[in-house]
C-alpha positions as semicolon CSV with decimal commas, in nm:
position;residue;x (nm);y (nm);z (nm)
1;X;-5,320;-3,704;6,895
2;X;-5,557;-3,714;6,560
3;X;-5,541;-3,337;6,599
4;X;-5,224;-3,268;6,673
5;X;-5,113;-3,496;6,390
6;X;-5,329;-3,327;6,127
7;X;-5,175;-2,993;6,246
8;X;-4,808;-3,161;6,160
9;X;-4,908;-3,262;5,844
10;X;-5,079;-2,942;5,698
11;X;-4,747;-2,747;5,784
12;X;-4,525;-2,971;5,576
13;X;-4,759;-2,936;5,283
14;X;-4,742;-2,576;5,330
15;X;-4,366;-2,576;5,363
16;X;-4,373;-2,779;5,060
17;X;-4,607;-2,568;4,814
18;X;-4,426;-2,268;4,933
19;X;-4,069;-2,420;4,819
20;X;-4,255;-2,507;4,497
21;X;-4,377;-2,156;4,445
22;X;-4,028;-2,027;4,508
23;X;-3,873;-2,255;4,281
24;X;-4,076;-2,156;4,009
25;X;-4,072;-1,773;4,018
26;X;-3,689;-1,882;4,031
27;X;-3,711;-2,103;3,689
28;X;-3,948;-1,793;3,527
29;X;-3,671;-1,518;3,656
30;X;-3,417;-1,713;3,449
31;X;-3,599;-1,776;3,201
32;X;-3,666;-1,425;3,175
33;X;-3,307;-1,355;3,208
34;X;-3,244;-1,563;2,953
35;X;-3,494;-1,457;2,692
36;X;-3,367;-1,074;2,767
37;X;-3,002;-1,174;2,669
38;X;-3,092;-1,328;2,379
39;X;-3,300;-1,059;2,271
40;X;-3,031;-0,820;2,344
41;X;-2,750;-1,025;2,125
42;X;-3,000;-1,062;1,838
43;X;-3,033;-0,701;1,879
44;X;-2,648;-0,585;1,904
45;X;-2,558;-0,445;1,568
46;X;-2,204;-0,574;1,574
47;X;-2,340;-0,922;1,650
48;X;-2,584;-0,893;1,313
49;X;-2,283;-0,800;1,135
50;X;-2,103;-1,032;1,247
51;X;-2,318;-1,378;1,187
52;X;-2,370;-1,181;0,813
53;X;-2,038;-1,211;0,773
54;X;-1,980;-1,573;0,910
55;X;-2,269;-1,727;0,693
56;X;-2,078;-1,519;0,399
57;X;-1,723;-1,684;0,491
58;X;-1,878;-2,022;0,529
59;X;-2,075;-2,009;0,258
60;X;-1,738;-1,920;0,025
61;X;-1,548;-2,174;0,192
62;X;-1,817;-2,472;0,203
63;X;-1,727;-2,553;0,576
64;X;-1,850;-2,415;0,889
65;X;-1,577;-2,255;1,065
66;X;-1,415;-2,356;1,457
67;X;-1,336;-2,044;1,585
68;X;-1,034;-1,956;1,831
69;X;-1,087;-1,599;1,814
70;X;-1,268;-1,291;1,581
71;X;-1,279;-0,929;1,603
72;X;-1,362;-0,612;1,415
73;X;-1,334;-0,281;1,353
74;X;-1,539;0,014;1,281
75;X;-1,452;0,046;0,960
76;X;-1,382;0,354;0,619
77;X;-1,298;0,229;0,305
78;X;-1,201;0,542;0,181
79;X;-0,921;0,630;0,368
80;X;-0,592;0,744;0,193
81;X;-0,410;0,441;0,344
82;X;-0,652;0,249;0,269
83;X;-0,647;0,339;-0,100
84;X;-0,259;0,330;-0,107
85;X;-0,285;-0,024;-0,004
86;X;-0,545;-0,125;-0,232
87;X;-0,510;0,104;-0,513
88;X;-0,912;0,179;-0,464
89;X;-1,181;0,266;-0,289
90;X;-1,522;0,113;-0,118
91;X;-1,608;-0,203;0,009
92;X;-1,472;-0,403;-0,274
93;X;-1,119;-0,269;-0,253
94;X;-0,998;-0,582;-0,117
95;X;-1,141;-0,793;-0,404
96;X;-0,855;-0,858;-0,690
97;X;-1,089;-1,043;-0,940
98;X;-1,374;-0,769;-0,928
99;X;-1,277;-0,544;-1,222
100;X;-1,223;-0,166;-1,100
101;X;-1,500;-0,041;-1,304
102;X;-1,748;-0,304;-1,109
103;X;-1,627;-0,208;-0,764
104;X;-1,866;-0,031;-0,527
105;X;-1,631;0,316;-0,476
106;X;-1,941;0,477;-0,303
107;X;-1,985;0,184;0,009
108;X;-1,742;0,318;0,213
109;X;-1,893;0,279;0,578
110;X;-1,940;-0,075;0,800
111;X;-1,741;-0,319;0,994
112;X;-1,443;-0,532;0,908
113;X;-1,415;-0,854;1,065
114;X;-1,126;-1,110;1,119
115;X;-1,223;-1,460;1,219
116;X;-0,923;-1,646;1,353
117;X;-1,000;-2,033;1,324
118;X;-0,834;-2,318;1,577
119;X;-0,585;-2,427;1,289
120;X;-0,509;-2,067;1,300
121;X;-0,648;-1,978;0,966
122;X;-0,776;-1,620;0,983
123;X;-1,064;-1,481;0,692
124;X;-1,161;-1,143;0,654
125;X;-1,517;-0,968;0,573
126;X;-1,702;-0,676;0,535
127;X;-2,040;-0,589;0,645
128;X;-2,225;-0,232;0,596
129;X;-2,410;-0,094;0,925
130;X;-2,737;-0,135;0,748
131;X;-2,620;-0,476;0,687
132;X;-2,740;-0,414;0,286
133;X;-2,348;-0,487;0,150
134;X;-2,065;-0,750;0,233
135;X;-1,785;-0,913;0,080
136;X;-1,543;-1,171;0,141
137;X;-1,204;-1,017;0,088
138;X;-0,920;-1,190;-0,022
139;X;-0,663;-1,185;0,245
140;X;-0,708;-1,109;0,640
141;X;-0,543;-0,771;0,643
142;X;-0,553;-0,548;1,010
143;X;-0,731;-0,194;0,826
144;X;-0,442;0,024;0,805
145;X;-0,555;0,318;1,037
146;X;-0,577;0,015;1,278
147;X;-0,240;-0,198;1,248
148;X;-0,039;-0,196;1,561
149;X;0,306;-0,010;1,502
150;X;0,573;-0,262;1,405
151;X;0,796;-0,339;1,769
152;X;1,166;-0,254;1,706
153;X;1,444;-0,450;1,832
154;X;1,576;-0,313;2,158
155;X;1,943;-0,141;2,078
156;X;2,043;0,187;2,213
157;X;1,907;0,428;2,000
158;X;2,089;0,671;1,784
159;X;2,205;0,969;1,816
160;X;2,034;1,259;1,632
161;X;2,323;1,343;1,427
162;X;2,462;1,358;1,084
163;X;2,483;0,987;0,975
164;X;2,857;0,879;0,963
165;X;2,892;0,778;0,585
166;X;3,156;0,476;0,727
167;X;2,963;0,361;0,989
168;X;2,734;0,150;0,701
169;X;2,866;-0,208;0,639
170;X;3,074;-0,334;0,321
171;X;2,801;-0,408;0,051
172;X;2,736;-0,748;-0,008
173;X;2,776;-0,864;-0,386
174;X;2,521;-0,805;-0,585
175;X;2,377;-1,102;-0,889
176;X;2,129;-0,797;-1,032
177;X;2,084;-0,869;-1,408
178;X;1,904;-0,539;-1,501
179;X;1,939;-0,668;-1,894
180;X;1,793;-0,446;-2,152
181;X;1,501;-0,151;-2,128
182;X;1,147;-0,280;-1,951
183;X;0,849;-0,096;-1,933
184;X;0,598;-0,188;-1,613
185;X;0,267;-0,035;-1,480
186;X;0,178;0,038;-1,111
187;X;-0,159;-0,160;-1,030
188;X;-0,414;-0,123;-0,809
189;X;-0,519;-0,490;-0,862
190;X;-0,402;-0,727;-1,137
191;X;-0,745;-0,786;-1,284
192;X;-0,831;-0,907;-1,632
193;X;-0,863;-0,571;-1,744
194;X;-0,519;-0,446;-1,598
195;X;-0,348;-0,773;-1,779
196;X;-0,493;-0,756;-2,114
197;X;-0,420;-0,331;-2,092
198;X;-0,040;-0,425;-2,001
199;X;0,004;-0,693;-2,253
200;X;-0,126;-0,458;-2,503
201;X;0,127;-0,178;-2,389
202;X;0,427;-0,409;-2,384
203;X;0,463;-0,426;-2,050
204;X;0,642;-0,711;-1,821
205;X;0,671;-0,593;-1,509
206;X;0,382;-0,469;-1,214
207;X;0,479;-0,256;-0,907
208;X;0,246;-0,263;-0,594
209;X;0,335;-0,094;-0,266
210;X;0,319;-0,287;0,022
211;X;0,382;-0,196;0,384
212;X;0,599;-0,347;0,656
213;X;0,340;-0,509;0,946
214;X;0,058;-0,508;0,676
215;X;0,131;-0,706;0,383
216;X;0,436;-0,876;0,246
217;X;0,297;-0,901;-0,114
218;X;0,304;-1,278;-0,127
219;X;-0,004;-1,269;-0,306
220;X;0,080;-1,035;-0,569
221;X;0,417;-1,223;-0,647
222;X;0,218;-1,559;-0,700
223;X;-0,078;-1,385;-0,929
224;X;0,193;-1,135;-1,112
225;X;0,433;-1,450;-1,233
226;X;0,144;-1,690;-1,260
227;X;0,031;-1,419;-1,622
228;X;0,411;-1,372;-1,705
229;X;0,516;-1,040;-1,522
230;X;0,817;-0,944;-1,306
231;X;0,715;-0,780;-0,958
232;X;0,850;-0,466;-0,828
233;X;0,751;-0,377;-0,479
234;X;0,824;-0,058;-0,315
235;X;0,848;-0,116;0,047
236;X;0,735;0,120;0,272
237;X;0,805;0,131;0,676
238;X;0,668;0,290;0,943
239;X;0,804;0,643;0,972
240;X;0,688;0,678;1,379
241;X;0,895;0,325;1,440
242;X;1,207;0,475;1,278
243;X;1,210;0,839;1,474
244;X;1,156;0,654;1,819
245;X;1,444;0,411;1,734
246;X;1,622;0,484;1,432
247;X;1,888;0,188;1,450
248;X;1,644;-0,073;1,588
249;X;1,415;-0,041;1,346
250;X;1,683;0,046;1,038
251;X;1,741;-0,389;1,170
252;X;1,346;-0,472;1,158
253;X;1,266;-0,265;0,799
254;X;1,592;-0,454;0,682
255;X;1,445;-0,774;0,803
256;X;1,152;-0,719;0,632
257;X;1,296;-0,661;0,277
258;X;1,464;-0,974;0,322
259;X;1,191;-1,174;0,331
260;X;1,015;-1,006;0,045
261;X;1,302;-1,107;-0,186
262;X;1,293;-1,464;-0,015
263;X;0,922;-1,488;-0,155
264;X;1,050;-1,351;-0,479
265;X;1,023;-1,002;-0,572
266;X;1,242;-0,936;-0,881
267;X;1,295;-0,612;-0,748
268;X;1,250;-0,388;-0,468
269;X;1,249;-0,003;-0,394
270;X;1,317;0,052;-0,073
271;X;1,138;0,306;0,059
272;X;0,945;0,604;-0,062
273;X;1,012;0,945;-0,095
274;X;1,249;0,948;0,186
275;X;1,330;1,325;0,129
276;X;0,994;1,485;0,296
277;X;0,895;1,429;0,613
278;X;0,528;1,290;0,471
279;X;0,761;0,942;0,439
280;X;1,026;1,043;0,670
281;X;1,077;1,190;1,050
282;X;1,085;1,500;1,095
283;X;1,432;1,644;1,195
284;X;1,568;1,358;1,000
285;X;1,546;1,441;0,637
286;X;1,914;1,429;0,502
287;X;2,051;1,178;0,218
288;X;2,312;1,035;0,465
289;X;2,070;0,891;0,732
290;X;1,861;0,722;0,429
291;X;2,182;0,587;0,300
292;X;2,177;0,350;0,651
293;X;1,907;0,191;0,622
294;X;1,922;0,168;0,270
295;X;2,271;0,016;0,275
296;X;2,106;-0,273;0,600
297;X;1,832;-0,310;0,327
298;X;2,060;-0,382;0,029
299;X;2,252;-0,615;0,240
300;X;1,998;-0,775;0,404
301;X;1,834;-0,846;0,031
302;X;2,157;-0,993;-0,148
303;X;2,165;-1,206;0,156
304;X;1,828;-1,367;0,107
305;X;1,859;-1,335;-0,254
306;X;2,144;-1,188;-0,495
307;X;1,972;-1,150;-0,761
308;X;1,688;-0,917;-0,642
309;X;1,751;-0,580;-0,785
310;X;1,765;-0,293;-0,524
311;X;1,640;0,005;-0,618
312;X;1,658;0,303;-0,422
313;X;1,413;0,516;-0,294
314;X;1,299;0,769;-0,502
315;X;1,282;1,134;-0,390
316;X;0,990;1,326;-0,463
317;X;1,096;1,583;-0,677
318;X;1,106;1,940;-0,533
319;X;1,264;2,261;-0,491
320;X;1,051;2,402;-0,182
321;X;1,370;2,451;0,027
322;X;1,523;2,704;-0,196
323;X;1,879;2,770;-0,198
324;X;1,981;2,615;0,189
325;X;1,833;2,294;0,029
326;X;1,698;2,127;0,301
327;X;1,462;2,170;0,634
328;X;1,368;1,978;0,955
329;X;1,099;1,886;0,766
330;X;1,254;1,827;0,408
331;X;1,537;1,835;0,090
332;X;1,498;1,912;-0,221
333;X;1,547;1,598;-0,427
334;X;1,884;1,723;-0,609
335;X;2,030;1,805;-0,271
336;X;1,884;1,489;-0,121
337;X;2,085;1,289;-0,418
338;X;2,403;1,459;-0,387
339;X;2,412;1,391;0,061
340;X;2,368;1,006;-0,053
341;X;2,589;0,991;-0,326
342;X;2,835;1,194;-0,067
343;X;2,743;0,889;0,192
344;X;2,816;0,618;-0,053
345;X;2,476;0,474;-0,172
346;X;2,643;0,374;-0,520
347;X;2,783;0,107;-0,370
348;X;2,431;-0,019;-0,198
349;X;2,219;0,061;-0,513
350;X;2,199;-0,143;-0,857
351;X;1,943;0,153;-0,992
352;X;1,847;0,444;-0,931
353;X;1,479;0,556;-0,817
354;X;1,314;0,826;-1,022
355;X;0,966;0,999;-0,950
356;X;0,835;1,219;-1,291
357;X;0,467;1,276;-1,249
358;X;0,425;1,654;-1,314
359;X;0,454;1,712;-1,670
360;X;0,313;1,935;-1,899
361;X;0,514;1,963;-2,188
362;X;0,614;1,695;-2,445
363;X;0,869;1,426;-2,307
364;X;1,166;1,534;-2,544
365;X;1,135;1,940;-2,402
366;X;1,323;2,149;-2,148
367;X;1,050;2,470;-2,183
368;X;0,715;2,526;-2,229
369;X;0,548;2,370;-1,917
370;X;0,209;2,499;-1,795
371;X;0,410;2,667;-1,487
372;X;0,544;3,002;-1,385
373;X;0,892;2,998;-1,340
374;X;1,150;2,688;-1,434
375;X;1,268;2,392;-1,211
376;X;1,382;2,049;-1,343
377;X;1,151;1,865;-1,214
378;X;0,899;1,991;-1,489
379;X;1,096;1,841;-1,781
380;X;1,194;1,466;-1,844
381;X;1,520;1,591;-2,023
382;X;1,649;1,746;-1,712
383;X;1,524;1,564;-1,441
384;X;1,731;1,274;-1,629
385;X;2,001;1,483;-1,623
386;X;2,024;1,530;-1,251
387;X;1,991;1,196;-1,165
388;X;2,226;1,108;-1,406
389;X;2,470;1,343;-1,262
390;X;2,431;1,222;-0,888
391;X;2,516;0,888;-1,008
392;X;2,710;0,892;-1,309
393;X;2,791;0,498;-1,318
394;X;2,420;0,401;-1,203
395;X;2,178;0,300;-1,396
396;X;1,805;0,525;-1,353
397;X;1,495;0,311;-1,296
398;X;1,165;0,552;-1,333
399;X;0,948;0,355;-1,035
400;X;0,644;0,630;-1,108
401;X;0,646;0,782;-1,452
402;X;0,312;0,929;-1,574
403;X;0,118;1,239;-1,725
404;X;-0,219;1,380;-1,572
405;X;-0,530;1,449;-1,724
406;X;-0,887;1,514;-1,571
407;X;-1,035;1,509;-1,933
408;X;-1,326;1,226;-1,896
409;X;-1,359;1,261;-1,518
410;X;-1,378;1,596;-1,415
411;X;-1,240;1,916;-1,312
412;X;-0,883;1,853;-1,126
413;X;-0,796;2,006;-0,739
414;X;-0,664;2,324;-0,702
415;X;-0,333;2,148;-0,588
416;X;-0,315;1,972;-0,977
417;X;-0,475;2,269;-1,164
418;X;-0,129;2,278;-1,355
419;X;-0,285;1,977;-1,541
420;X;-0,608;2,160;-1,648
421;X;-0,513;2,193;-2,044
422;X;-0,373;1,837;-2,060
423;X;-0,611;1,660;-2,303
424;X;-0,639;1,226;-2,308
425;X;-0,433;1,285;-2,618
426;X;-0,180;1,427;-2,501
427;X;-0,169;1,186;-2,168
428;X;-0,113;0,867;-2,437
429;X;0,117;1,047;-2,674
430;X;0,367;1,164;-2,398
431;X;0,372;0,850;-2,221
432;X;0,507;0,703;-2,551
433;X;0,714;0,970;-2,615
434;X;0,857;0,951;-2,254
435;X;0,939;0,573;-2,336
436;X;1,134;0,669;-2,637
437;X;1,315;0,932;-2,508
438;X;1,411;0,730;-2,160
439;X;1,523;0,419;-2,391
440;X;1,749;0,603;-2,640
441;X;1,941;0,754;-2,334
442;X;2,127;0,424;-2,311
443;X;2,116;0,505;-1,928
444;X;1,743;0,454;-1,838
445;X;1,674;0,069;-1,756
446;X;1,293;0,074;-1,650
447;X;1,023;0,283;-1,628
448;X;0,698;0,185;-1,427
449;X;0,378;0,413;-1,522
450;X;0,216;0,555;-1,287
451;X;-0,039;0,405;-1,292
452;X;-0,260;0,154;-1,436
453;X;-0,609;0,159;-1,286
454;X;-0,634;0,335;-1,001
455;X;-0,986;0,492;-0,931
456;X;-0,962;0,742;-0,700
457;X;-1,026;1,114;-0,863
458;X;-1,037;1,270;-0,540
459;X;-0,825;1,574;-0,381
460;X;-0,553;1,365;-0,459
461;X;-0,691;1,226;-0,840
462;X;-0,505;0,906;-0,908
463;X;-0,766;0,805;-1,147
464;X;-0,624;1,090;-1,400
465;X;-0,296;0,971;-1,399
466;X;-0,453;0,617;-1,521
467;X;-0,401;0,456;-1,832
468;X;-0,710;0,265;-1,801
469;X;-1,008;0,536;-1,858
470;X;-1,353;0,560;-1,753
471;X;-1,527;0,281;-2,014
472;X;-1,251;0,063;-1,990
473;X;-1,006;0,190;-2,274
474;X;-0,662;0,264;-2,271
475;X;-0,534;0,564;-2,537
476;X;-0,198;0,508;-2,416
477;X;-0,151;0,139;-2,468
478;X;-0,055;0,208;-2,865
479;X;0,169;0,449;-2,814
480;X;0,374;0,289;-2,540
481;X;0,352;-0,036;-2,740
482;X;0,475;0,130;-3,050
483;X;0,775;0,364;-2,878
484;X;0,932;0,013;-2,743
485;X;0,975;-0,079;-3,104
């Protein structure tokens, strides 16, 4: 019995110490498990990148955040849309109060990240892949290359015909008080350096583009009328959105201007450049389908807001298309304002949109420019002129006016190279000149230079077209101060 109880007892010990043994190589696998995931999340790049840019968030903010949600994206902050959105380049581009001059133009590669918190608060950063830069920017914006396409209203869509001029609705009244001649500038951001440059020049008014399912400019309205200027916006859509469903989203870009005057834009252009199919879709480049959604936009504005000033698109000037005047893929901008004067924009317009960006001959001539050959759009006189004569009882309202010159930055693209002999000088003196002239035409109520302080001297050099220059002067701001009297 002794025996056989012995026997009993040594195989429950066993059992026992091998049930320990198993349970511990169990605890070490996890443990192991767990030390390799850990190792692998420090290790992730994205997750580096993203606790850098956390710790910078909650660091600006003084809280640490509760988060529902965050993402990011791979991220270039040298894109042209990127640059159209923020008027500059690099990591900083999203940064009002860092002057243009201190932003980091050559940190152009990382992540972008969006950190949605539980009151639904969302912040934005951006980390380098070497983790080396970051910044907090100032508004969570999708990266443009990245925003999801606006979803139009379900209607049936259009047919692709000629717009019917009457099928547009009566225009709503309009309370526009365009008053007497202002001058503006076209910012990239409305620094320190940008508002003591437009003081100087005598300028009230900014313009900054923004972009339907991107940015409604609410920012931009507060900071422009918090240092005393009137905001222009020139709303762009999304020209993808309008060829798959021209009516429905005519409604949703309509929509959208609305509530841009409700936030208080003084004015707003709608659209850009409608007559090339850069802005526009393809196959439907004509002067009577922009008069629709125009005319939806006008009303849809003096609805929210009476008072907002609608100004209309302006063409980009051009006489590619020759004597036919327009192709599936664009109009010249004379026969572009004739089909919407045709379609009845006057009655959905209180100005007129001008583009004149391409001179190179004093403001007051009608010869002489750097060019073979002659076309209006060379020559202030006559680009007036043909504007003028589209709309006779319309007021014009230059939303880009400006003068390039590479002199202080570098040798221009082959695509500007009819700019090469334009000297700083020469930039300052004609955009004063171009004031003068515009003002004693009695018909001209705004011009808005193109631009202010834009950086970008690229294949497309903005930076030359810039009243602020490299060193932070500004030639020009004299003579456009002096030609307003």
């Amino acid at each position: 019995m002794i025996a056989k109880h012995k026997f009993r007892g040594s195989a429950h010990f066993r059992f026992a110490l091998l049930a320990l043994v198993l349970l511990l190589f169990a605890a070490s696998f996890v443990m192991a498990q767990e030390d390799s995931e850990g190792v692998a999340y420090q290790q992730s790049p994205v997750m580096r990148g993203m606790e850098v840019a956390r710790e910078l968030i909650e660091d600006d903010i003084g809280y640490q955040m509760r988060l529902r949600r965050w993402r990011y994206f791979e991220d270039r902050w040298n894109t042209e849309a990127s640059g159209r959105l923020y008027g500059a380049w690099g990591i900083d581009n999203c940064v009002a109060s860092i002057p243009i001059l201190q932003k980091r133009g050559d940190v152009i590669y990382g992540w972008t990240f969006i950190f949605t918190e539980t009151s639904g608060e969302e912040r934005q950063a951006r980390v380098t892949f070497d983790l080396q830069h970051s910044v907090v920017c100032d508004e969570a914006i999708v990266p443009p290359q990245f925003a999801p396409p606006p979803q139009p209203t379900a209607v049936p869509q259009a047919p692709e015909t000629e717009a019917d001029p009457q099928a547009v609705a009566p225009a709503a009244p309009s309370a526009a008080n365009l008053g007497a001649f202002v001058l503006g500038g076209h910012i990239a951001s409305l620094d320190t350096a940008a508002i003591n440059a437009m003081k100087s020049a005598g300028m009230t008014w900014i313009k900054k583009q923004v972009r339907h399912g991107i940015s409604d400019g609410g920012d931009v309205i507060a900071q422009a009328k918090a240092n005393g200027f009137k905001v222009l916006l020139g709303a762009l859509g999304n020209k993808s959105q309008l060829a798959s469903n021209f009516d429905g989203y005519v409604n949703v870009f309509a929509e959208y201007v609305a509530h841009l005057a409700s936030l208080g834009a003084d004015a707003i252009e709608v659209w850009n450049e409608p007559n090339i199919d850069r802005e526009w879709p393809n196959g439907r480049v004509g002067g009577a389908d922009y008069t629709r959604l125009l005319a939806a936009a006008y009303n849809a504005i003096k609805a929210a807001n009476p008072a907002t000033i609608v100004i209309s698109g302006a063409p980009a000037p051009t006489g590619f298309y020759g004597a036919a005047g327009c192709a599936a893929e664009g109009c010249n901008d004379d026969h572009f304002m004739q089909q919407m004067a045709q379609a009845g924009a006057a009655s959905y317009l209180d100005c007129v949109g001008v583009h004149y960006n391409a001179g190179t001959s004093p403001p007051n001539s009608t010869t002489g420019a750097n060019v073979s050959g002659w076309h209006y759009s060379w020559y202030l006189p006559s680009m007036m002129d043909v504007y003028r004569g589209a709309f006779p009882s319309k007021p014009l309202c230059f939303t880009e006016l400006g003068y390039l010159s590479g002199e202080g930055l570098g040798s221009l693209p082959g695509g500007f190279a009819w700019a090469a002999n334009t000297s700083l000088s020469q930039h300052a003196d004609w955009l004063g000149g171009a004031v003068s002239v515009a003002r004693a035409s009695g018909y001209v109520n705004m011009i808005i230079v193109w631009n202010v302080n834009f950086t970008n001297f690229g294949a497309d050099p903005m930076a030359g077209y810039a009243i602020i220059r490299p060193g932070g002067g500004c030639p020009a701001c004299n003579s456009l101060r002096s030609a307003l009297g």
